[in-house]
MIDOSE-1310 file (N, C-alpha, C; in nm, 2 decimals, decimal comma, always signed):
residues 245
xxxx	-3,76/-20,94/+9,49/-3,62/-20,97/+9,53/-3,55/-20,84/+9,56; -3,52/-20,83/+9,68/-3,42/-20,72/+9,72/-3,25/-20,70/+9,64; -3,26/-20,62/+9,54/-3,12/-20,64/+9,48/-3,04/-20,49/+9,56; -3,06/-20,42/+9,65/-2,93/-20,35/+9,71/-3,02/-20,30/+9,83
xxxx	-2,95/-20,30/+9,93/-3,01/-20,29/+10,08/-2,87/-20,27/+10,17; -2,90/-20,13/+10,22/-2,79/-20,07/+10,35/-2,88/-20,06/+10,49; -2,80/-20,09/+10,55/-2,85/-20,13/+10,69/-2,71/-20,04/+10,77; -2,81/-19,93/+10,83/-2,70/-19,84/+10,97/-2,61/-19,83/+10,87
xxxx	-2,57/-19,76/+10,77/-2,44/-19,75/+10,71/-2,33/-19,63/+10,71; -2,25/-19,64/+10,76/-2,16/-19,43/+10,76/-2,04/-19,50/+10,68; -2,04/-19,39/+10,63/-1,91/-19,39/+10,57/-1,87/-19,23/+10,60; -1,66/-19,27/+10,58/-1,59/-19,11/+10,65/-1,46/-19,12/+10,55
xxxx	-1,44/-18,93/+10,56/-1,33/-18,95/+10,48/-1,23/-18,90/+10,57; -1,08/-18,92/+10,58/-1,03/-18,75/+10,65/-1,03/-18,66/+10,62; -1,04/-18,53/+10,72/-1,08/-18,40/+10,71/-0,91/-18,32/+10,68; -0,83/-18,30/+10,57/-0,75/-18,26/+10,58/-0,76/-18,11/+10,61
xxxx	-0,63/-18,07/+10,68/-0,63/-17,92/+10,71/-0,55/-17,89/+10,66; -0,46/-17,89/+10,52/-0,32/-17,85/+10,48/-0,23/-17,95/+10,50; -0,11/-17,90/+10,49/+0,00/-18,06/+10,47/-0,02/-18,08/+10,63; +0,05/-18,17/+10,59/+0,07/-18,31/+10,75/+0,23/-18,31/+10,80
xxxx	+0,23/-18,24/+10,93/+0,33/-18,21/+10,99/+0,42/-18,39/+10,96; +0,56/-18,38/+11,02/+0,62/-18,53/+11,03/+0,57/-18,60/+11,12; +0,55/-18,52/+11,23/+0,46/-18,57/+11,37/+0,37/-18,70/+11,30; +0,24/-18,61/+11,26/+0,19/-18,67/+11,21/+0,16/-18,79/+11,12
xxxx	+0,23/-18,77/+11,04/+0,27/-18,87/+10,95/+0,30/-19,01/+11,02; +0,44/-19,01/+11,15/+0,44/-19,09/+11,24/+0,37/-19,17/+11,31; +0,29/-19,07/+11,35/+0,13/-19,12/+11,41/+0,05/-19,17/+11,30; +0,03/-19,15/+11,22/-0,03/-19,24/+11,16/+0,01/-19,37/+11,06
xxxx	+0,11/-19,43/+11,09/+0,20/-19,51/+11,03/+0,22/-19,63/+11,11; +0,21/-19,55/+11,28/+0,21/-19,63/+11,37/+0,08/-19,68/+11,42; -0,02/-19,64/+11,38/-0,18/-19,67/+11,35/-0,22/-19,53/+11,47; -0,22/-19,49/+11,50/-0,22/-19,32/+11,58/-0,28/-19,24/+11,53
xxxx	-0,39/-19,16/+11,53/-0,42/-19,07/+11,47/-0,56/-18,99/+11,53; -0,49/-18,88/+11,52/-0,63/-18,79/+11,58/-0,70/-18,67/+11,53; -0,65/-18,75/+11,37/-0,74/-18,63/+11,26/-0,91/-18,62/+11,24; -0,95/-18,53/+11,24/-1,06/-18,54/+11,25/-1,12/-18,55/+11,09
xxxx	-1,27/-18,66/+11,10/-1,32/-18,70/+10,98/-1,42/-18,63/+10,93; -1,49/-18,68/+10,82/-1,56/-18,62/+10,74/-1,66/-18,72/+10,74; -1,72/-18,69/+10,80/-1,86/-18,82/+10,77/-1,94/-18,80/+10,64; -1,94/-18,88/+10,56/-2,03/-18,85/+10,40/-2,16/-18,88/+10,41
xxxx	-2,16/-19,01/+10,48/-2,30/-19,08/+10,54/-2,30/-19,15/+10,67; -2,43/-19,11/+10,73/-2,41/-19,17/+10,87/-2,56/-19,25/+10,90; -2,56/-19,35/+10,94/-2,65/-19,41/+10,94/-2,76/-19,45/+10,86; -2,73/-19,47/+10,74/-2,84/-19,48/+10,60/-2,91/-19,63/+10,61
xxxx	-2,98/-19,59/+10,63/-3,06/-19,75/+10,58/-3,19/-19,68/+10,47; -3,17/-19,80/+10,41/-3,27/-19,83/+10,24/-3,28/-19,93/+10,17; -3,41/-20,00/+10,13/-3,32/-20,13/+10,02/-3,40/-20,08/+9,89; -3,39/-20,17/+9,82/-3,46/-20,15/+9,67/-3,45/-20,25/+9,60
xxxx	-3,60/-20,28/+9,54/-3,60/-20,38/+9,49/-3,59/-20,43/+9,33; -3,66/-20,55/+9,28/-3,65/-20,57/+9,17/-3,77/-20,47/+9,09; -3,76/-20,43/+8,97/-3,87/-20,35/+8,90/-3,87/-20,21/+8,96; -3,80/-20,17/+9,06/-3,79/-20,05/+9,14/-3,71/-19,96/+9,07
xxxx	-3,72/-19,82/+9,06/-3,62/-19,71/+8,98/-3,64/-19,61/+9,11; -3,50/-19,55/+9,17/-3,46/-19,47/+9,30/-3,38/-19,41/+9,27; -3,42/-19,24/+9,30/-3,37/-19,14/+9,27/-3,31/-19,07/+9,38; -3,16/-19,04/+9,36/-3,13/-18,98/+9,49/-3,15/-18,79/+9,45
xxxx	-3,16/-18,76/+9,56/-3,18/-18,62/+9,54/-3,12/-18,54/+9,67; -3,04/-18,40/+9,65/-3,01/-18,38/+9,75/-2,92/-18,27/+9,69; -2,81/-18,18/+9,75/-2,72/-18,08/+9,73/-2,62/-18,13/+9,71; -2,49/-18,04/+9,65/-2,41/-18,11/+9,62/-2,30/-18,12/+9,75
xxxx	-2,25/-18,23/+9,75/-2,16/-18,26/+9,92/-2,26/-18,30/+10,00; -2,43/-18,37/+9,95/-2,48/-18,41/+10,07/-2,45/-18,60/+10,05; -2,38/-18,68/+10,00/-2,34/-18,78/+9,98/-2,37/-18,89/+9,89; -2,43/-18,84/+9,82/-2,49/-18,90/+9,69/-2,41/-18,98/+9,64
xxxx	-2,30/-18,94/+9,60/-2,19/-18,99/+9,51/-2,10/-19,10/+9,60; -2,07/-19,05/+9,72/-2,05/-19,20/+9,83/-2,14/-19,32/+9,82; -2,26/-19,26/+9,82/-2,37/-19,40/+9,82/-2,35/-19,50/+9,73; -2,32/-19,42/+9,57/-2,34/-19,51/+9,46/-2,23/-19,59/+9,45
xxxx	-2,12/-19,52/+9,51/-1,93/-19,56/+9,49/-1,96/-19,69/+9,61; -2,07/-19,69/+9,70/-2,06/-19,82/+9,79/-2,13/-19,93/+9,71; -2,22/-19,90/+9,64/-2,30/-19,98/+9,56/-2,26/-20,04/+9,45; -2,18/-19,96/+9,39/-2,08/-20,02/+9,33/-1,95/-20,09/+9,33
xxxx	-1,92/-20,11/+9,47/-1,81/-20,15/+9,51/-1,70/-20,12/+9,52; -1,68/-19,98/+9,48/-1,55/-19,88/+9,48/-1,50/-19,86/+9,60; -1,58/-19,87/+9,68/-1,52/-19,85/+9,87/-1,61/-19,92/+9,95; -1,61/-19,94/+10,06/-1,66/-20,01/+10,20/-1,68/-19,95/+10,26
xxxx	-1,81/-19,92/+10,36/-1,83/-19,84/+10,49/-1,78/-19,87/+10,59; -1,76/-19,74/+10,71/-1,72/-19,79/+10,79/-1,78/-19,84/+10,91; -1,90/-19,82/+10,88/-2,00/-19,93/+10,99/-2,12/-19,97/+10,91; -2,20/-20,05/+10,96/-2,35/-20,11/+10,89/-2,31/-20,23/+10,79
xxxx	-2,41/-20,22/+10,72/-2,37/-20,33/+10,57/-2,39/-20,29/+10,49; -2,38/-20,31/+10,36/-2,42/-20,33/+10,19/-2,42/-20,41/+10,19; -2,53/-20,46/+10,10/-2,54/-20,62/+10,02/-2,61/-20,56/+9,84; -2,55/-20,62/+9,76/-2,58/-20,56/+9,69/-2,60/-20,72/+9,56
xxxx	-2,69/-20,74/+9,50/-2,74/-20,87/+9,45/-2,77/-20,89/+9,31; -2,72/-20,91/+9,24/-2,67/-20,88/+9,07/-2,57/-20,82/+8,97; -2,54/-20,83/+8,88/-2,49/-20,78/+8,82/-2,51/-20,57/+8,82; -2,43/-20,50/+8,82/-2,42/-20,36/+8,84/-2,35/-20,35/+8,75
xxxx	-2,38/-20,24/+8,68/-2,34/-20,12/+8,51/-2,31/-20,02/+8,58; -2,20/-19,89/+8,63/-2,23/-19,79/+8,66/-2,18/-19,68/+8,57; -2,22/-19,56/+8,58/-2,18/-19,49/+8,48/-2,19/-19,34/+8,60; -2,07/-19,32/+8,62/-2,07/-19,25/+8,74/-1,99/-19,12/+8,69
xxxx	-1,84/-19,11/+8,71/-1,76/-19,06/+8,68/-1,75/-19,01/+8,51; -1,76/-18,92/+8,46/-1,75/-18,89/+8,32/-1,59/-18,94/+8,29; -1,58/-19,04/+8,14/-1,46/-19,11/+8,12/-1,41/-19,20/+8,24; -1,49/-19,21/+8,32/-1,41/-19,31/+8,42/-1,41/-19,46/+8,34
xxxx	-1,27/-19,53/+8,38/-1,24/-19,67/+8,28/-1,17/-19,65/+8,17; -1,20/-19,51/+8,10/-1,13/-19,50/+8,02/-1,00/-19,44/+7,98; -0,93/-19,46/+7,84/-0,77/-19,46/+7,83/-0,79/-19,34/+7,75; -0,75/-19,19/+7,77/-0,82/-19,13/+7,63/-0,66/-19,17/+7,49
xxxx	-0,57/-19,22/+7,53/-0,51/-19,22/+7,43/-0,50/-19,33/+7,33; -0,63/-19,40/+7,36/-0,70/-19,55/+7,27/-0,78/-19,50/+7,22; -0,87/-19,56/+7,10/-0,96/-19,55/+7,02/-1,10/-19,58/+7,12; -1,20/-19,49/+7,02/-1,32/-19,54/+7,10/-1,35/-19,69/+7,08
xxxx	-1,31/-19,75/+6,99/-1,37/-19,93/+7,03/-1,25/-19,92/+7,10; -1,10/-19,92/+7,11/-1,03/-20,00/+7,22/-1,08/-19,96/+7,38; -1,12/-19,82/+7,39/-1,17/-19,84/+7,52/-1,34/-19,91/+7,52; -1,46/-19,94/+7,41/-1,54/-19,98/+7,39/-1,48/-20,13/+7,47
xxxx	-1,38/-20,19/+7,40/-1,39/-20,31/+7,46/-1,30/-20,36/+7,57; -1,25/-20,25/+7,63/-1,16/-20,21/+7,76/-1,31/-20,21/+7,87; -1,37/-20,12/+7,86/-1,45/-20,06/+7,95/-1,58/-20,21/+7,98; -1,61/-20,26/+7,85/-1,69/-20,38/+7,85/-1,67/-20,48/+7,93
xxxx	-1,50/-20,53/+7,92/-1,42/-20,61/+7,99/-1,43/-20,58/+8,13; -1,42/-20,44/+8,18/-1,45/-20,36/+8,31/-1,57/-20,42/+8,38; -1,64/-20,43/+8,31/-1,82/-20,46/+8,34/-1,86/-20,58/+8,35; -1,80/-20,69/+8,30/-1,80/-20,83/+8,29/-1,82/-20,85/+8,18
xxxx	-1,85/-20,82/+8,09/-1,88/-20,91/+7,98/-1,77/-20,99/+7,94; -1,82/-21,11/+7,89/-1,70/-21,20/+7,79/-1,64/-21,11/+7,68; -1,58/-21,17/+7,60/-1,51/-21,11/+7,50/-1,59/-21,16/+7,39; -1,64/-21,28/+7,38/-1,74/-21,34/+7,29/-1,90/-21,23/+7,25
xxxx	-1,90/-21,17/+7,38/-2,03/-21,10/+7,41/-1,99/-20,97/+7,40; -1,91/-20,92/+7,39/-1,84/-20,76/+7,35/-1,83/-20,73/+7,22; -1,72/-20,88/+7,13/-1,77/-20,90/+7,03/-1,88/-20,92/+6,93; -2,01/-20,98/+7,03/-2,13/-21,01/+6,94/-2,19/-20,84/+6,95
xxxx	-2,20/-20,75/+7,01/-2,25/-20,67/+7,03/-2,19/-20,53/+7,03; -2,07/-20,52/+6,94/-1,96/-20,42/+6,92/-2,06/-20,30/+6,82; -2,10/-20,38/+6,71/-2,16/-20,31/+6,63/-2,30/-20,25/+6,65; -2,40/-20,29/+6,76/-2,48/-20,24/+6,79/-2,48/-20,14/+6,94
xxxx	-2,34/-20,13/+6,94/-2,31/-20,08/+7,07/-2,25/-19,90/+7,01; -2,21/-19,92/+6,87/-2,15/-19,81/+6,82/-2,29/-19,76/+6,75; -2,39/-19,85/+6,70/-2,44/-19,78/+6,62/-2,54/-19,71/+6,75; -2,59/-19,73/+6,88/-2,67/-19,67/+6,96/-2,64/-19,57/+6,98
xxxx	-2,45/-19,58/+6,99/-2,38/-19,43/+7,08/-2,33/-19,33/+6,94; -2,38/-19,35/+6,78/-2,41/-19,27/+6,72/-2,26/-19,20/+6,67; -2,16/-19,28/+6,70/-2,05/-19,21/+6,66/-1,99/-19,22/+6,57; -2,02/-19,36/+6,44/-1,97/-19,38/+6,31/-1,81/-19,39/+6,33
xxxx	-1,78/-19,28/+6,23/-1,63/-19,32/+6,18/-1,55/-19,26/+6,30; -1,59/-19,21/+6,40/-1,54/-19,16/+6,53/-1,50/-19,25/+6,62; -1,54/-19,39/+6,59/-1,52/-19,49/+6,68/-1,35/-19,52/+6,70; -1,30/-19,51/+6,56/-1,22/-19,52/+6,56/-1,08/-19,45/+6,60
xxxx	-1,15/-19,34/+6,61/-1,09/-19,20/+6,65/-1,00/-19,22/+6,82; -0,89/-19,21/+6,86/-0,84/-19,15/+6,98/-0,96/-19,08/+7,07; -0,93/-19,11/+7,15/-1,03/-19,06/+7,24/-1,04/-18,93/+7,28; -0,90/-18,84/+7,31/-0,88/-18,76/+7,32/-0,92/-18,64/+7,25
xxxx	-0,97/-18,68/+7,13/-1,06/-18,63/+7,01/-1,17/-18,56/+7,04; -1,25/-18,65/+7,15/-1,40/-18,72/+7,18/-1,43/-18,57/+7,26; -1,51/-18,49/+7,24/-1,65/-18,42/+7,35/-1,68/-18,45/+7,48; -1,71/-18,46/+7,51/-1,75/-18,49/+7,66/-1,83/-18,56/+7,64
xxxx	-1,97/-18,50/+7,58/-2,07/-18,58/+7,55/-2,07/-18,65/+7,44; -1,95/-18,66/+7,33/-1,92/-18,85/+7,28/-1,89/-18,97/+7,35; -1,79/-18,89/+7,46/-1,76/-18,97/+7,56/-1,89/-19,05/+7,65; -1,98/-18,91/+7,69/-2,06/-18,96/+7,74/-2,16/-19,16/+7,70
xxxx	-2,20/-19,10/+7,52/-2,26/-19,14/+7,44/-2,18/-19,28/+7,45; -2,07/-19,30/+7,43/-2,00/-19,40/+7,41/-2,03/-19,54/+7,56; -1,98/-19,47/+7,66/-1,97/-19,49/+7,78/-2,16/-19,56/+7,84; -2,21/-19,50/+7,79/-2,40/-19,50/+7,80/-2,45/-19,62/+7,77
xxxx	-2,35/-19,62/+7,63/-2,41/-19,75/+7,53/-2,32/-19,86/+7,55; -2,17/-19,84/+7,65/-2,12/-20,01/+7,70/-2,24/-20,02/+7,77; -2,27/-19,98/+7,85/-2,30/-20,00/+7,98/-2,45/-20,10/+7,97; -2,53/-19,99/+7,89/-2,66/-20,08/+7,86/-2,67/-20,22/+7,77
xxxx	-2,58/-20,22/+7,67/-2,55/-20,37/+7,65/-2,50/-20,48/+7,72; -2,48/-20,43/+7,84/-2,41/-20,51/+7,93/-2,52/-20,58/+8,03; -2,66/-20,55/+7,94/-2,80/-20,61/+7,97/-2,77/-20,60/+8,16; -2,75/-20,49/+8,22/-2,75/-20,50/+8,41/-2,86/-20,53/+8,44
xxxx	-2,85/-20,63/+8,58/-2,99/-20,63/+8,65/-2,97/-20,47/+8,73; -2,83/-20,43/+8,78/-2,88/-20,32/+8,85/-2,80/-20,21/+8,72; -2,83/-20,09/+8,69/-2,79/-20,00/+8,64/-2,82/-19,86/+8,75; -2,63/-19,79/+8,74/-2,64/-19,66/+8,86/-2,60/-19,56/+8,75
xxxx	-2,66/-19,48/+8,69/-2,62/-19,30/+8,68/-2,66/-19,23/+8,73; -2,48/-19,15/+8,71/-2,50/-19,06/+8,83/-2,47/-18,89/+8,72; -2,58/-18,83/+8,68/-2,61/-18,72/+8,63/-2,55/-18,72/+8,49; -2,44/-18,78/+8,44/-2,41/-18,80/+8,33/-2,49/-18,79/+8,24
xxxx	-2,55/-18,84/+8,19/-2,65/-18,76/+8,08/-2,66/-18,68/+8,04; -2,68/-18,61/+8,15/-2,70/-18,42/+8,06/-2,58/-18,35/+8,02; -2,49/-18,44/+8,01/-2,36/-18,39/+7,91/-2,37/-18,43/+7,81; -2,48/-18,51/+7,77/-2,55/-18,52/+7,60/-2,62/-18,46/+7,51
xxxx	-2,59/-18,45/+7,42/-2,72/-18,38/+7,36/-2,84/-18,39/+7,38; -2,94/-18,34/+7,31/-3,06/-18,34/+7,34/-3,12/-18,50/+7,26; -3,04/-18,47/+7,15/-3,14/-18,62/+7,06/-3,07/-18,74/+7,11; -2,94/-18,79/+7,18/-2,91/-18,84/+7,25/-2,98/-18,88/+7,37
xxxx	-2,99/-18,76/+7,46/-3,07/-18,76/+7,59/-3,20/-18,81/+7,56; -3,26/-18,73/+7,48/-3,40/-18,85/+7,46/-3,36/-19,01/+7,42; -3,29/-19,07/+7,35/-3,26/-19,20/+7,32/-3,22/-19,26/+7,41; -3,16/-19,21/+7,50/-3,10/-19,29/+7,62/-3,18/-19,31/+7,75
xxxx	-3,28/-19,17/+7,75/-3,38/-19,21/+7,81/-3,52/-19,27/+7,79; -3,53/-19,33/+7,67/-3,61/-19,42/+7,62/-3,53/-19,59/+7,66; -3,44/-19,57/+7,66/-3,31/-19,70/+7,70/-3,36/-19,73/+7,81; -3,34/-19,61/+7,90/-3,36/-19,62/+8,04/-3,53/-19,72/+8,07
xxxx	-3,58/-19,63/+8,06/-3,77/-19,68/+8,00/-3,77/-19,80/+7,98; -3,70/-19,85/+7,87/-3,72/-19,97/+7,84/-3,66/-20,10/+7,95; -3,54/-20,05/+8,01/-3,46/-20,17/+8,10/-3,60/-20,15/+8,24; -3,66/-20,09/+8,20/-3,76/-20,05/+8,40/-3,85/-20,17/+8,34
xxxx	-3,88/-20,19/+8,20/-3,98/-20,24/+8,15/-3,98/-20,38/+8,15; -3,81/-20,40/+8,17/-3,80/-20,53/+8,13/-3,72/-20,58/+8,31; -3,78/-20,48/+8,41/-3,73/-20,52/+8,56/-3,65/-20,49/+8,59; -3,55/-20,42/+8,55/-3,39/-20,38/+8,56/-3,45/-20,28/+8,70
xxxx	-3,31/-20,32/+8,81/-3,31/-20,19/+8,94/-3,24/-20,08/+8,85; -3,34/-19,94/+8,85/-3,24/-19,82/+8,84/-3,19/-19,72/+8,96; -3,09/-19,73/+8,99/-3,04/-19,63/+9,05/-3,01/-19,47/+9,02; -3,05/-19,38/+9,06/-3,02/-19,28/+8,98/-3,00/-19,12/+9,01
xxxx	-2,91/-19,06/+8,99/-2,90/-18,88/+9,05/-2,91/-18,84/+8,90; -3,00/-18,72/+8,96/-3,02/-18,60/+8,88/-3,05/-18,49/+8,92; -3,01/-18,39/+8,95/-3,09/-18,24/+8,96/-3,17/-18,18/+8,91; -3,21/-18,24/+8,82/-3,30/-18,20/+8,74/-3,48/-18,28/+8,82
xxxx	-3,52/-18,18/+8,87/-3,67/-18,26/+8,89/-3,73/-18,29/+8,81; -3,74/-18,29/+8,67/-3,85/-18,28/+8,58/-3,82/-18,43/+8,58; -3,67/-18,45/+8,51/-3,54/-18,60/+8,48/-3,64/-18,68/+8,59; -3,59/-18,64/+8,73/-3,65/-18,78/+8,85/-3,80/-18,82/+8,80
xxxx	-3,90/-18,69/+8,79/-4,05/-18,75/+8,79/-4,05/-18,83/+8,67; -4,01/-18,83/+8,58/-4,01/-18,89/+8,46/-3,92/-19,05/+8,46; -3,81/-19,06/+8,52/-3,75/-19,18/+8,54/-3,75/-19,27/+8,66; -3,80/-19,18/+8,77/-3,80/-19,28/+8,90/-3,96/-19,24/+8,94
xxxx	-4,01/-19,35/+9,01/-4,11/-19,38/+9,09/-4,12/-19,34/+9,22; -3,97/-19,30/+9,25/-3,95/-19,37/+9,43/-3,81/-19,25/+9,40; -3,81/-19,16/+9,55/-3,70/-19,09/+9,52/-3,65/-19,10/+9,74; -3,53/-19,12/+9,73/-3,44/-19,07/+9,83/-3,40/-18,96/+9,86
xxxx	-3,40/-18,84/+9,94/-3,32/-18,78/+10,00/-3,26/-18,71/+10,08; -3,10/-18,77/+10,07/-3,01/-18,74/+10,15/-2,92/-18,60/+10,14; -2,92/-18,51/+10,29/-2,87/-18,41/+10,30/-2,77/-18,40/+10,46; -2,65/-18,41/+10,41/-2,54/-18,36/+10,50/-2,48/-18,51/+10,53
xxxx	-2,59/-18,61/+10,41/-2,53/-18,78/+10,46/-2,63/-18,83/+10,56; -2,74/-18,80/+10,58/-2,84/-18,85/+10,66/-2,95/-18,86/+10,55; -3,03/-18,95/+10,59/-3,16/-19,00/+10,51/-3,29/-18,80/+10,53; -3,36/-18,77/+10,45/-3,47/-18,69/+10,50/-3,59/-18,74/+10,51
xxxx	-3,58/-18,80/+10,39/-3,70/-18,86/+10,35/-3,67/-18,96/+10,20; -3,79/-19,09/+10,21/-3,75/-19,15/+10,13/-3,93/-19,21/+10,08; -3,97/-19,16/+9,96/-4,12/-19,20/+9,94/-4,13/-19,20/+9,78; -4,22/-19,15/+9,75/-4,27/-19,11/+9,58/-4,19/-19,03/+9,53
xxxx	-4,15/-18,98/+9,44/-4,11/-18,93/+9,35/-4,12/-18,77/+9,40; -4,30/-18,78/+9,35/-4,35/-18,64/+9,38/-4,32/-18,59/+9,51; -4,37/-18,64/+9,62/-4,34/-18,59/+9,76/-4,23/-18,56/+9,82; -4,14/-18,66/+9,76/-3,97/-18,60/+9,81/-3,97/-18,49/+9,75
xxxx	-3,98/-18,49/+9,65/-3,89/-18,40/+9,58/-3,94/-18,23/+9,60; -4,10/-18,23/+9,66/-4,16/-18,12/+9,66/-4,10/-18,10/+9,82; -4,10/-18,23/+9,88/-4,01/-18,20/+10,04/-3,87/-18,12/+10,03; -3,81/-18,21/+9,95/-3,69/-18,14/+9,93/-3,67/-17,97/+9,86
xxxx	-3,75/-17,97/+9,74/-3,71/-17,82/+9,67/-3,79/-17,73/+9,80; -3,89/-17,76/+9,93/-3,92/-17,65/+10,01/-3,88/-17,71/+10,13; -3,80/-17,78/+10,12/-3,67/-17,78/+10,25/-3,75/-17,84/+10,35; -3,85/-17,90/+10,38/-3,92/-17,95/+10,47/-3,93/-18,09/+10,47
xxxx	-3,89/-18,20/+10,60/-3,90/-18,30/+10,62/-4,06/-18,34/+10,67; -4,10/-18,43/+10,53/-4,22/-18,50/+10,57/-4,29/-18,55/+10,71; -4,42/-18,53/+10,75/-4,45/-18,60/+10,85/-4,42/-18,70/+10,86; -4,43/-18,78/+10,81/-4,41/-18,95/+10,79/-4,28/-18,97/+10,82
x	-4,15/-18,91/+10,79/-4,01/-18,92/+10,85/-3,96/-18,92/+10,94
């Protein structure tokens, strides 16, 4: 089963140059405009299927983080399609969803709610959700409290309870500890095991050979190459686009 597939897809942002004369402003109010854009991605096609784990790889500003924000539904391209086919977990933004001036369970079952779960099912799984993300009597704590990487920990373990058919991280992890980082990527291991689509950025090459099969990547927002694990990634760190591309 194909659970996410782009077909010809760009997406643009505007290219601002400093403030915006009134002119301007005018002109674009009246639908006018002749600012120039920022293309993040231009023409991407990909799909990915069920049992599949895809690693994007690439520099930073080559559009990585647009791809996943379309996948996740956070924005729309402006030409091509997404289709995207199950349930999605994302864990993108560090604290994204969350309120830091709530407790770790009030944003625990804030952030849950975010994701779909029932409240029946947030509830049945509150306690196994705190004991994964290892934070004890912290739970209770303001968030503002929280590390980055509690935050992280916290955020890790809504997500994977939320049993996704697709799960997207985007580098977050390695704002964890180390004994964390291994437990989360044993998590990871186990959702591939049990068919889950992984989506996933890392800069770390060692992270991709180890968690994806299949790597993407995209540089300046264009496809380079999209194959094995090994072969992108050896394409990519020596800057050379595969024959096959």
């Amino acid at each position: 089963m194909v659970r996410i597939q782009f077909d010809a897809v760009s997406k643009s942002f505007p290219h601002s140059k400093g403030k915006m004369l009134l002119k301007n402003h005018l002109l674009r109010w009246v639908g006018v405009s002749h600012k120039e854009r920022f293309f993040a991605l231009r023409d991407v096609s990909f799909q990915l299927n069920d049992h599949e784990s895809l690693a994007l790889v690439g520099s930073n500003g080559a559009g990585k983080s647009t791809l996943l924000s379309l996948v996740a539904g956070l924005s729309v391209p402006d030409s091509g399609t997404v289709t995207v086919q199950g349930n999605v977990a994302a864990l993108l933004e560090l604290g994204s969803g969350f309120h830091y001036d709530l407790t770790g369970a009030e944003n625990l079952i804030l952030n849950a709610s975010l994701l779909g779960m029932s409240r029946r099912d947030t509830y049945d799984k509150v306690e196994a959700i705190v004991e994964f993300s290892g934070l004890g009597d912290f739970i209770n704590e303001p968030l503002r409290t929280y590390s980055s990487g509690m935050v992280v920990r916290l955020a890790f373990s809504v997500a994977i309870h939320r049993d996704p058919e697709i799960l997207i991280v985007d580098e977050v992890l390695g704002v964890g500890d180390a004994a964390f980082q291994q437990k989360s990527s044993g998590a990871l291991r186990k959702l591939r095991e049990q068919g889950k689509t992984l989506l996933f950025v890392s800069h770390s090459g060692q992270t991709v050979k180890e968690m994806c099969d299949r790597a993407l990547w995209i540089d300046h927002g264009r496809v380079m190459a999209d194959g094995g694990a090994d072969e992108v990634l050896a394409a990519y760190e020596g800057r050379t686009v595969p024959a096959t591309i």
